[in-house]
C-alpha positions in Angstrom: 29.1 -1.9 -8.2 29.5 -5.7 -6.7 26.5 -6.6 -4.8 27.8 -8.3 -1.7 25.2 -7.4 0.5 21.8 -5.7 0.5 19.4 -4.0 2.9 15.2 -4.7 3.2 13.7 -1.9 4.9 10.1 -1.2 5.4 8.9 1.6 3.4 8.3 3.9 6.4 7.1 6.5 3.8 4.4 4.3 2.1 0.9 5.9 2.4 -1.0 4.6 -0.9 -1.4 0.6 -1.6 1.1 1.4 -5.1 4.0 2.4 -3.0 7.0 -0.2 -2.5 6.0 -2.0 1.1 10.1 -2.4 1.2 12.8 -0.8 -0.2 16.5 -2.6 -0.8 19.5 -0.3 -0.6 23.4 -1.1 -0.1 26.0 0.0 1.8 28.7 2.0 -0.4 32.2 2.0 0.4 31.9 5.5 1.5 29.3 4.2 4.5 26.0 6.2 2.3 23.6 3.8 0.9 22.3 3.6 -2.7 18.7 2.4 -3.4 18.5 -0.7 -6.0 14.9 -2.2 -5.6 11.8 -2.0 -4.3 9.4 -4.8 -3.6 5.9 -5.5 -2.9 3.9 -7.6 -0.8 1.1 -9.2 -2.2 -1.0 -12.2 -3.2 -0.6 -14.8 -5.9 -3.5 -15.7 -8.2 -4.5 -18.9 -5.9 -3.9 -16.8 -2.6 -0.7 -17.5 -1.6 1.5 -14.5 0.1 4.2 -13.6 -2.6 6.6 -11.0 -2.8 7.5 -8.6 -6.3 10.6 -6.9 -7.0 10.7 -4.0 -9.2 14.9 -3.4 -9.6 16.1 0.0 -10.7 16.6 1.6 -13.6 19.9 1.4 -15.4 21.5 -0.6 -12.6 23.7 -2.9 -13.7 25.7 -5.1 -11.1 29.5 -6.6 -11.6 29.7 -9.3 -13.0 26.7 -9.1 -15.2 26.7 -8.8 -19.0 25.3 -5.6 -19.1 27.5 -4.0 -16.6 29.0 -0.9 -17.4 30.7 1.4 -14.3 29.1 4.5 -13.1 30.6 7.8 -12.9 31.4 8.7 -9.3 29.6 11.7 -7.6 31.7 14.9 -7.0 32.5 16.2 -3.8 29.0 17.7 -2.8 27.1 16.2 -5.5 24.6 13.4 -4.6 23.3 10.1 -6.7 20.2 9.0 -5.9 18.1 6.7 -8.0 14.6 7.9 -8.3 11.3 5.1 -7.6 7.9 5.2 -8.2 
């Protein structure tokens, strides 16, 4: 997968305070969108507004070392990365 371009969307879905506040997907060729990280607001130790980003599991971007391709879905068969 290249990243060329990512999505930061409100986690409409959060309800306690350890759910993601956002979630960052991309757009796939295809036009469906794979979720890559999830991110929380919060505060620093002196009080400043900072941000935390938790990326997934096993995801490994082109042109990293550790990239390695992923198999492609089959016809009917969905991907989904699973978060916390």
């Amino acid at each position: 997968m290249k990243l060329q371009q990512f999505y930061l969307n409100k986690n409409k879905y959060k309800t306690e305070e350890k759910h993601p506040s956002y979630v960052a997907q991309i757009k796939n060729e295809d036009g469906t969108y794979t979720k890559i990280a999830s991110a929380w607001v919060s505060k620093d130790k002196d009080g400043n507004p900072s941000i935390s980003v938790k990326f997934a599991e096993g995801l490994f971007l082109e042109g990293t070392p550790s990239y390695k391709p992923k198999p492609k879905a089959s016809q009917g068969e969905v991907m989904d990365i699973p978060f916390e």
